[in-house]
C-alpha positions, 0 to 999 in steps of 0.5 A: 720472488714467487710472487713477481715471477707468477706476474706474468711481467717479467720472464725470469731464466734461471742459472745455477753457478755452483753448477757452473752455469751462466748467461750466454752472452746472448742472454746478458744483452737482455738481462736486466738485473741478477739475483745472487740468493746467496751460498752457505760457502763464504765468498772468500773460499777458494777452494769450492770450485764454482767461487772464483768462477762466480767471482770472474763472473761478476767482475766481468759483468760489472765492466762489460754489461754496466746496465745489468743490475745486481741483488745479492743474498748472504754468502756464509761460512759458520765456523765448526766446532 
């Protein structure tokens, strides 16, 4: 990734969702495509606080903004010993 956004061709923003942040809706009628890099969390576990948000998220955009593209990362929990 630190090769396209060194390009100069595209502008990237970043948003951190475990932080709670996201696009303003704004910035999601120019938004092109969203890279998820992934979590060590499983997608599944409810518990952490920014999951089910990150899940609302995404749900909405796949019915609001059709034209946004998506690329998503391993979500993960190992189990403990």
């Amino acid at each position: 990734m630190g090769q396209l956004i060194n390009t100069g061709e595209e502008k990237w923003k970043f948003y951190f969702g475990f932080k709670h942040e996201f696009p303003s809706e704004e910035d999601l009628e120019t938004i092109k495509a969203i890279v998820f890099p992934g979590s060590g969390h499983s997608v599944y576990n409810n518990t952490v606080s920014w999951i089910p948000e990150l899940q609302d998220f995404i749900r909405r955009i796949m019915n609001e903004y059709p034209q946004i593209r998506f690329i998503g990362g391993c979500f993960g929990e190992q189990a403990t010993a």
